[in-house]
C-alpha positions as CSV (number, residue, x, y, z in Angstrom):
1,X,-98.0,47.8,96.0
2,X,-96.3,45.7,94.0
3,X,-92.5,46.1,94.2
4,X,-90.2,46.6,90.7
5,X,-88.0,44.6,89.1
6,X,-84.0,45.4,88.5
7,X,-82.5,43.1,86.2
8,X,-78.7,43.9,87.0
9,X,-77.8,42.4,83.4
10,X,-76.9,44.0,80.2
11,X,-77.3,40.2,78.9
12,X,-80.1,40.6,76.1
13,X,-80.5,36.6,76.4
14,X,-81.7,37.3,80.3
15,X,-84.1,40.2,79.4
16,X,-85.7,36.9,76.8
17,X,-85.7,34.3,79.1
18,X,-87.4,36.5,81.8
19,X,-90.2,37.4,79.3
20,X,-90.7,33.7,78.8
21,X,-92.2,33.4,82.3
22,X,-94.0,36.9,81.5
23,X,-91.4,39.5,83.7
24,X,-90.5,42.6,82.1
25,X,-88.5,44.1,84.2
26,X,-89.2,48.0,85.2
27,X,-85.4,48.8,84.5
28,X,-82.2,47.6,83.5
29,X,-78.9,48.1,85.4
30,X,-75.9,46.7,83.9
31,X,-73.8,46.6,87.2
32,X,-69.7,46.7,85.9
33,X,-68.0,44.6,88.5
34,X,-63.9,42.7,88.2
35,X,-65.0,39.9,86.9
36,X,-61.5,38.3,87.4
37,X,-61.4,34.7,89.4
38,X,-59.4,34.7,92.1
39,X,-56.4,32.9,92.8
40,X,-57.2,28.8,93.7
41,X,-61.0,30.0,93.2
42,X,-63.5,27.4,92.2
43,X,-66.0,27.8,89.8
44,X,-69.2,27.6,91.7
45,X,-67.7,29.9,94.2
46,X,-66.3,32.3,91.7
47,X,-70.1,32.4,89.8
48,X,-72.0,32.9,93.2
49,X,-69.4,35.3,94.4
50,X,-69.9,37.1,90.5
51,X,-73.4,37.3,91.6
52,X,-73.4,38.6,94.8
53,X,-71.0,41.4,94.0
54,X,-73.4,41.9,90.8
55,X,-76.0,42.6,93.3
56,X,-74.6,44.6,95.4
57,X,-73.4,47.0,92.9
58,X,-76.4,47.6,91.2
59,X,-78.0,50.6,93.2
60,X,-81.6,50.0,94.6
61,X,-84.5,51.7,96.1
62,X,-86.5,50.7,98.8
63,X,-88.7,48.2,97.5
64,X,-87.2,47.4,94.6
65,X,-86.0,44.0,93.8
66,X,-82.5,43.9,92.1
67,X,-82.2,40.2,89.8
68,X,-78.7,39.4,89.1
69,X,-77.0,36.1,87.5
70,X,-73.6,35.0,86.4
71,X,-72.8,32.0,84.4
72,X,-69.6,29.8,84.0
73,X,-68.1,26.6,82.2
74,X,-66.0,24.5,84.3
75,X,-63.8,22.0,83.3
76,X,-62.5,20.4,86.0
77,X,-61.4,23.0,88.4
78,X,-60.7,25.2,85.3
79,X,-62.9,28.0,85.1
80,X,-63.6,29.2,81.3
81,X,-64.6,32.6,81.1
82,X,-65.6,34.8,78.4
83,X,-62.4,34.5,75.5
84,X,-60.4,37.4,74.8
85,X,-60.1,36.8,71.4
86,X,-60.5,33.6,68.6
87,X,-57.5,32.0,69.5
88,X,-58.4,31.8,72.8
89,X,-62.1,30.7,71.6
90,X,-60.8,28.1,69.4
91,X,-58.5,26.6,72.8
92,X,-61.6,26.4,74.5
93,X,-63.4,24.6,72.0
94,X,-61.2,22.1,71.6
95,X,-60.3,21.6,75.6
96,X,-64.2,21.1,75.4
97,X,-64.4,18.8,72.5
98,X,-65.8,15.0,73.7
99,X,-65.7,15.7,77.3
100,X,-68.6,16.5,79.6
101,X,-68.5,19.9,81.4
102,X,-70.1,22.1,83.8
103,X,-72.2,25.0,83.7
104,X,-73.1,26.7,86.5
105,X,-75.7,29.8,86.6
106,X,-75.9,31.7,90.1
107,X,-78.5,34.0,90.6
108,X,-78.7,36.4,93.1
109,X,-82.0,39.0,94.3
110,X,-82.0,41.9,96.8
111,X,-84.4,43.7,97.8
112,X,-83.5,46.3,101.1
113,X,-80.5,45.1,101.7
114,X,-80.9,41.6,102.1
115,X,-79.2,39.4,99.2
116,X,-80.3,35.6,98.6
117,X,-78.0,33.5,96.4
118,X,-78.8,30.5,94.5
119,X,-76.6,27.8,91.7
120,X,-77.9,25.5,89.5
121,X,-75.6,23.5,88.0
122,X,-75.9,21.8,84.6
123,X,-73.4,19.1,83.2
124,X,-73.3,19.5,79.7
125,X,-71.6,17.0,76.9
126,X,-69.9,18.0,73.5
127,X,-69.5,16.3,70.6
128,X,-66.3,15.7,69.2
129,X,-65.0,18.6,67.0
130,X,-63.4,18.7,63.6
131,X,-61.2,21.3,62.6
132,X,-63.8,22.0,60.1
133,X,-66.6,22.3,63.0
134,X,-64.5,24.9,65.2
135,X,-63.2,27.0,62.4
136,X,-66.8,27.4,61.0
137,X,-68.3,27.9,64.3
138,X,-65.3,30.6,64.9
139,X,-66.2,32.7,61.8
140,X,-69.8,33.3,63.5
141,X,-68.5,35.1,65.6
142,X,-71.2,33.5,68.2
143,X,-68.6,32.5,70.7
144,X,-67.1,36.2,71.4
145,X,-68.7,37.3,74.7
146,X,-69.7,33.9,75.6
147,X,-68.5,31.4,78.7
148,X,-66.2,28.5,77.2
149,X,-66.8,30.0,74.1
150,X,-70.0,29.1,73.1
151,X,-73.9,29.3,73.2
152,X,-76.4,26.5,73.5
153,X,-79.0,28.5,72.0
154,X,-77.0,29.6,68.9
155,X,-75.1,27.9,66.4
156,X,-73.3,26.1,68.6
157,X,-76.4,24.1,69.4
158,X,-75.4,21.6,67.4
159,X,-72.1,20.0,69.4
160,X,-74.1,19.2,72.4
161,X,-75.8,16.1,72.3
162,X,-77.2,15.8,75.7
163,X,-77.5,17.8,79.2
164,X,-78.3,16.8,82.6
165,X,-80.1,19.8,84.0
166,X,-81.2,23.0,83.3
167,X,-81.3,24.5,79.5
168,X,-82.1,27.8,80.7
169,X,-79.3,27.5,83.6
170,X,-77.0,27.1,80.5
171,X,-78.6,29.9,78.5
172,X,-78.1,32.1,81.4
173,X,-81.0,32.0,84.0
174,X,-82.4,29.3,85.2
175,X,-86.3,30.3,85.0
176,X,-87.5,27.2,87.9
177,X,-84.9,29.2,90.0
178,X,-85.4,32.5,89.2
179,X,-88.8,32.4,89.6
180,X,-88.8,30.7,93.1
181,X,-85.7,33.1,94.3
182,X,-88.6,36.3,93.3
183,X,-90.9,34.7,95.0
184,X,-89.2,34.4,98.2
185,X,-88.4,37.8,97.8
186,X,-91.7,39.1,97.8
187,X,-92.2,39.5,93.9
188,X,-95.3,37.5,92.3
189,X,-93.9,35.4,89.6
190,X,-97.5,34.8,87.5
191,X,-96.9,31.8,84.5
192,X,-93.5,30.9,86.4
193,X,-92.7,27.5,88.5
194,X,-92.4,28.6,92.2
């Protein structure tokens, strides 16, 4: 019997990026975790850690195969999380403005018990940005609830020029991943890389 799939997300951008390799999951379990860095952490340790803990909150029955993923910008050793509010949006923006960052996506699967964790790192470039560019981009709204402030896949779409990497891992899953971290779980992945 086939086992079922948890996506431990309430991100609606994992749910479509799943169904793009053809997984719906069976259910959804938002796990709510600190999501707080810890002091001197750096960002691909704070994003696998994030996943792990992701994991292991999100209750599962025998069987079942629990997906998780957390993603964050790095700048340097600076981790940029989600922005409390448009001021802190619009510091963001500019810290990332002509500079090349990180993104790093860790996902993490259980299924009875056992947790496997895996990063993907993308470095990503921005564009230089007017006042003009940020303040528009601001008034979306698109950045609130977003890593460093932004979305590839949304408006802000338009400051990156280039990435080295994985779109998806930038999105919010990396699907190569994903789908390969299933699979060694014991969940076919049908239409997906392995």
């Amino acid at each position: 019997m086939q086992p079922k799939l948890i996506l431990g997300s309430g991100s609606p951008r994992r749910l479509e990026l799943l169904a793009q390799i053809g997984l719906r999951p069976d259910a959804v379990r938002a796990p709510d975790i600190d999501e707080t860095p810890q002091k001197g952490e750096l960002p691909r340790d704070y994003v696998k850690r994030m996943a792990r803990e992701k994991a292991e909150a999100v209750p599962a029955e025998a069987g079942e195969v629990v997906l998780c993923a957390d993603t964050t910008v790095a700048l340097g050793r600076r981790i940029l999380g989600k922005p409390e509010d448009a001021g802190e949006a619009a510091e963001f923006l500019y810290k990332l403005s002509g500079r090349r960052h990180r993104v790093i996506t860790a996902i993490a699967a259980k299924r009875d018990g056992v947790i496997k964790v895996r990063d993907v790192l993308t470095i990503v470039q921005m564009k230089r940005l007017s006042d003009a560019e940020v303040n528009g981009y601001l008034a979306t709204g698109d950045w609130d609830g977003k890593a460093g402030a932004y979305a590839i896949q949304g408006p802000a779409g338009a400051f990156i020029p280039w990435i080295n990497g994985s779109f998806t891992g930038v999105v919010g899953l990396p699907l190569t991943e994903t789908a390969g971290l299933l699979q060694a779980m014991g969940y076919p992945v049908h239409g997906g890389a392995a």
